[in-house]
C-alpha positions in Angstrom: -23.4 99.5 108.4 -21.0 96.6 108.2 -23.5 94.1 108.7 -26.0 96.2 105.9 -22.7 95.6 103.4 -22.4 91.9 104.6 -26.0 91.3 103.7 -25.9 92.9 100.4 -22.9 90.3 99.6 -24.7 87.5 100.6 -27.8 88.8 98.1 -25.5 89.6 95.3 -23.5 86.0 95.9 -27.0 84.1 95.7 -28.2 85.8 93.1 -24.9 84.7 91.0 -25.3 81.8 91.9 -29.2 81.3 91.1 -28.2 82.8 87.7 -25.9 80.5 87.1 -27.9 77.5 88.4 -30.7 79.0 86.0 -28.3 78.5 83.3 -26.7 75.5 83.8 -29.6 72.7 82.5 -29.1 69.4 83.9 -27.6 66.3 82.0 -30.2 64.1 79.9 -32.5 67.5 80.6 -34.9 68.2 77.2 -33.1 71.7 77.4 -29.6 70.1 76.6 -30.8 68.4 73.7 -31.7 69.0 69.8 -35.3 68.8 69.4 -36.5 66.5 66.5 -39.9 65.8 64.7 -39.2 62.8 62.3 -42.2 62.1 59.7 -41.9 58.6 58.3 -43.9 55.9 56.7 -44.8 53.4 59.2 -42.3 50.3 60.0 -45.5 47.9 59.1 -45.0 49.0 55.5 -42.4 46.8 54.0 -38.9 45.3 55.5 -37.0 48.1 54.3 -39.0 50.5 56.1 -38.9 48.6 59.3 -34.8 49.1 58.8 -35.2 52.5 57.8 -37.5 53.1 61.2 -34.6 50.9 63.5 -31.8 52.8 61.7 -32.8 56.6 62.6 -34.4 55.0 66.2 -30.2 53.9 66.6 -28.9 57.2 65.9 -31.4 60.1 67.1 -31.4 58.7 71.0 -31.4 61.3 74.3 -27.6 59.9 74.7 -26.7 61.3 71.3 -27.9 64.2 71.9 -31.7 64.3 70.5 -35.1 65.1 71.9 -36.8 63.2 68.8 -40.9 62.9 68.3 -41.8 60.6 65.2 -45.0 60.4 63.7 -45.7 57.9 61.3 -48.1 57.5 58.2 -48.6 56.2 54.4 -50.8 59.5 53.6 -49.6 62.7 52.7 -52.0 64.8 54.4 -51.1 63.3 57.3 -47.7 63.8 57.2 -48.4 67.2 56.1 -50.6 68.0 59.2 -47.7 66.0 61.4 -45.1 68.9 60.0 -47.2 71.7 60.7 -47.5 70.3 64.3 -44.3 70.2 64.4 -43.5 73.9 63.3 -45.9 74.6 66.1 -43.8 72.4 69.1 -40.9 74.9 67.4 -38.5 71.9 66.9 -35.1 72.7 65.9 -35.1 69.8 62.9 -37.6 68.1 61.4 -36.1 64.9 59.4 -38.8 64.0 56.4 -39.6 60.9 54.3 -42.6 62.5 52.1 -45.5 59.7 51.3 -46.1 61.6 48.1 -43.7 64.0 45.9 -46.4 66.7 45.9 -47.9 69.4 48.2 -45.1 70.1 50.3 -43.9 73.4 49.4 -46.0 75.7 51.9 -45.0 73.9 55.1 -41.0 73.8 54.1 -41.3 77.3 53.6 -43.1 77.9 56.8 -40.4 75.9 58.7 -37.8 77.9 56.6 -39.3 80.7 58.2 -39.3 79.4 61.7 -35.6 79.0 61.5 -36.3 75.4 61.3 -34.2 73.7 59.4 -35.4 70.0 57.4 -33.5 67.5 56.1 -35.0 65.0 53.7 -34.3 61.2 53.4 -35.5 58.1 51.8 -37.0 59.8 49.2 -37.0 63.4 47.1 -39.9 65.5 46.9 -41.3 68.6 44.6 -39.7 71.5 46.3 -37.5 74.6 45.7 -34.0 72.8 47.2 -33.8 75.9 49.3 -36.5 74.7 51.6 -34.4 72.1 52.9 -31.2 71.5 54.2 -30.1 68.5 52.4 -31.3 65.4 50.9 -29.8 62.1 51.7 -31.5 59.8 49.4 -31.3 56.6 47.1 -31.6 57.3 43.6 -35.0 55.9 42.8 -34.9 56.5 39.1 -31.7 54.8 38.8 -33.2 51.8 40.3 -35.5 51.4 37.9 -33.3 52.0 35.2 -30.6 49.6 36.8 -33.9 46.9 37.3 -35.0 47.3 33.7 -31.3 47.3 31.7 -31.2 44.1 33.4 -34.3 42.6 32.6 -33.6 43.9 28.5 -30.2 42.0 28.9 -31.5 38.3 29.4 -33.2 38.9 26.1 -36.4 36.8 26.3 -38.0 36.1 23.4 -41.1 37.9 24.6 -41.8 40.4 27.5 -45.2 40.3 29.1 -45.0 41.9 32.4 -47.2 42.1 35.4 -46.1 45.5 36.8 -46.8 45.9 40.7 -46.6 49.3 42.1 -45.8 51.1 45.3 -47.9 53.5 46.5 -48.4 56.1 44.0 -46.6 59.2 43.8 -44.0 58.5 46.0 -40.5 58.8 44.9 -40.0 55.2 44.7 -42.8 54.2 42.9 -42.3 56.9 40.6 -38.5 56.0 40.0 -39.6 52.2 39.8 -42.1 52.8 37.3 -40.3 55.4 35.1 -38.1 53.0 33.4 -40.1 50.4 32.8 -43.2 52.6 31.1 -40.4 53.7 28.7 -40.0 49.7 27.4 -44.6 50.1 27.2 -44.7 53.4 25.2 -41.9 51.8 22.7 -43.6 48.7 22.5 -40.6 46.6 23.5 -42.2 45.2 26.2 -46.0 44.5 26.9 -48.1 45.7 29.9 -50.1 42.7 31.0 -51.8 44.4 33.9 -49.9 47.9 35.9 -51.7 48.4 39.0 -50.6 49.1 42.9 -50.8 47.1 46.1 -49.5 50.1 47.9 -46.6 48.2 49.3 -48.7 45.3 50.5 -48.1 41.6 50.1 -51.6 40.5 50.1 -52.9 42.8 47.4 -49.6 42.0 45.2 -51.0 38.1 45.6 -54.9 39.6 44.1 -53.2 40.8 41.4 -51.6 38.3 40.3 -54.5 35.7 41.3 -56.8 38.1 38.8 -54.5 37.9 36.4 -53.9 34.0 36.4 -57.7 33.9 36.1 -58.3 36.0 33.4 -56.3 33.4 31.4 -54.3 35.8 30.5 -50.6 35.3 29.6 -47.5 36.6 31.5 -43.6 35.9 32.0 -42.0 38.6 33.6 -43.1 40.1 37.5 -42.1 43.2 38.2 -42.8 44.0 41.8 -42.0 47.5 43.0 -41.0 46.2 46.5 -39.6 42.8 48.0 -43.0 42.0 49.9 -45.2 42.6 46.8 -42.9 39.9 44.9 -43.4 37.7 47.8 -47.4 38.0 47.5 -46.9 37.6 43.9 -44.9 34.6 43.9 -47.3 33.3 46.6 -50.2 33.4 43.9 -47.6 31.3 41.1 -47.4 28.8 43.6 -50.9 28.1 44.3 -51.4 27.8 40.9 -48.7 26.0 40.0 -46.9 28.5 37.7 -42.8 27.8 37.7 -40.5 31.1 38.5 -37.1 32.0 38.9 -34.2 31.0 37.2 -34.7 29.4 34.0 -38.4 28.8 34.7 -41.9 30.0 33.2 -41.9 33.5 35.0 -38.9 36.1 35.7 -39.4 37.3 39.7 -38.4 40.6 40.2 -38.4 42.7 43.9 -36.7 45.5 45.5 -35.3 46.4 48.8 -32.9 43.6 49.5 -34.4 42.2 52.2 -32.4 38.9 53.4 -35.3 36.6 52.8 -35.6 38.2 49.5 -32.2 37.6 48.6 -32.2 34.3 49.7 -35.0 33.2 47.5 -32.5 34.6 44.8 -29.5 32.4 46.0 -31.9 29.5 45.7 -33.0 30.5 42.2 -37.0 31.0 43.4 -36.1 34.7 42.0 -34.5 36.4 39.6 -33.4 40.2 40.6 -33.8 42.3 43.6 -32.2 45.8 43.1 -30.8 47.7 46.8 -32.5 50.4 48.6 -30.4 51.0 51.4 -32.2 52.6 54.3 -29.1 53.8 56.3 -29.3 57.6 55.9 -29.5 58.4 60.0 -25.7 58.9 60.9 -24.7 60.7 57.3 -27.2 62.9 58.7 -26.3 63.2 62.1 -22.7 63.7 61.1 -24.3 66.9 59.0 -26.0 68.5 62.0 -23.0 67.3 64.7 -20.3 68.9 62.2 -22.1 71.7 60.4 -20.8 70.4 57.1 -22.9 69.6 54.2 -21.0 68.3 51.3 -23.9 68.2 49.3 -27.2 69.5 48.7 -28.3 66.0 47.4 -26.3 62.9 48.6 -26.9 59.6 46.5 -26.8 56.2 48.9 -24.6 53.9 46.7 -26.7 51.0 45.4 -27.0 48.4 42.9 -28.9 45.0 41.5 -28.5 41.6 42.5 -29.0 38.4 39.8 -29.8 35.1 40.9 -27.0 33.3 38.4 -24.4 35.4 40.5 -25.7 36.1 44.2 -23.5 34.8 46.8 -23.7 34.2 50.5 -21.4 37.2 51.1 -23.5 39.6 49.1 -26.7 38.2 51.3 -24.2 38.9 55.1 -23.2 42.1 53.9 -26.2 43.6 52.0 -29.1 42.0 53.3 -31.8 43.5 55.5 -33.1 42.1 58.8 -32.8 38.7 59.5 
């Protein structure tokens, strides 16, 4: 009998302790950590992008924490197919940079009803705000504003602009563009030629080349993105066409790339108004601490001139190298 009681013991005591090995998940195990599906736009799209893509790779690791899967794409579909994946995998967060404003409502509201909870970043989208968790964000229309109250306040005599887009209906290019189709429609400035490169220095330069050949006149570029500007400015100097400060055509980017601003402390450009692409740790901090200050939080930026860029402004605002 004694030795029937000792045996039950021993069962009882191992099966404590299987529970409790069962339990227990070992360190740097996927079960410790929060699972992640981040959608972005590929790093190859544009030097703010390839900060944006280093920024959330520093953040979201397996030592902070984070089981993270990324997929990246410039098409909406895709991304939408990439969330619905990820719905599927049953991912605790999925962190979104939408190519295109649109079409996103059904997937949010299937991940709402997964218990999966999204943050947005980069850039807003068209969705009830209860979809999502928060939104950490730069204010896209306020760039263009920012870009285009500075281009009205160097009051040239005439303003015929060569406007190059980002791809359309993202959030940037719609921000970008909003402002400056206002100056069109009241006839205060004059569209030369509004078309897209998508992002893409190489199609920025066609644009431009097309419109040097038409014969057509132009002093002001408006580039929706710093390496658009650069393709555009590439196209001036094959033909020969001055820009920058106090030269034939005004040079304007966005981002803030280093390189870019550089070309602006040299006076090769004119303006290049901030995007910052830091938004990783504000979110982390969100998820870590449980506390959302804000449904929307606004990344603090502004617009750089030429005539008063410094070396400073380049160390501590500049992108990349």
């Amino acid at each position: 009998m004694k030795s029937l009681k000792k045996l039950l013991v021993l069962v009882v005591a191992a099966s404590l302790l299987f529970g409790l090995a069962s339990c227990k998940k070992s360190s740097g195990s996927s079960g410790d950590l929060i699972k992640v599906g981040i959608i972005n736009n590929p790093p190859s799209e544009s030097g703010y992008r390839a900060a944006n893509v280093a920024d959330f790779e520093k953040v979201f690791t397996k030592e902070n924490g984070y089981d993270v899967s990324t997929f990246y794409s410039l098409k909406n579909d895709e991304q939408l197919n990439a969330a619905s994946q990820f719905i599927t995998d049953g991912v605790d967060y999925i962190f979104l940079s939408a190519a295109a404003t649109d079409g996103w409502a059904s997937v949010l509201s299937r991940a709402k009803e997964a218990g999966i909870k999204v943050f947005l970043f980069d850039r807003m989208l068209n969705a009830d705000p209860d979809l999502y968790e928060a939104a950490v964000v730069s204010d896209m229309a306020n760039q263009g504003d920012t870009a285009v109250k500075w281009l009205k306040a160097q009051n040239l005599p005439e303003y015929k602009v060569i406007h190059i887009q980002g791809a359309m209906g993202s959030d940037a290019q719609i921000g970008r563009t909003a402002a400056l189709d206002k100056e069109f429609a009241a006839g205060t400035m004059k569209m030369v030629v509004q078309q897209t490169a998508t992002w893409d220095e190489a199609e920025a330069k066609k644009i431009v080349e097309s419109v040097i050949n038409s014969g057509e006149k132009f002093n002001v570029i408006y580039a929706e993105n710093d390496g658009m500007a650069k393709g555009a400015v590439a196209a001036l100097d094959d033909a020969g066409i001055t820009h920058g400060v106090d030269k034939d055509v005004v040079v304007m980017g966005f981002d803030c790339n280093k390189w870019a601003l550089r070309e602006l402390l040299a006076g090769n450009w004119n303006y290049d108004g901030q995007c910052s692409p830091f938004q990783a740790s504000v979110i982390d901090e969100m998820i870590k601490t449980g506390n959302i200050p804000s449904k929307k939080v606004i990344s603090e930026e502004k617009g750089f001139d030429a005539k008063t860029i410094s070396q400073n402004d380049i160390d501590t605002y500049g992108l990349g190298d």
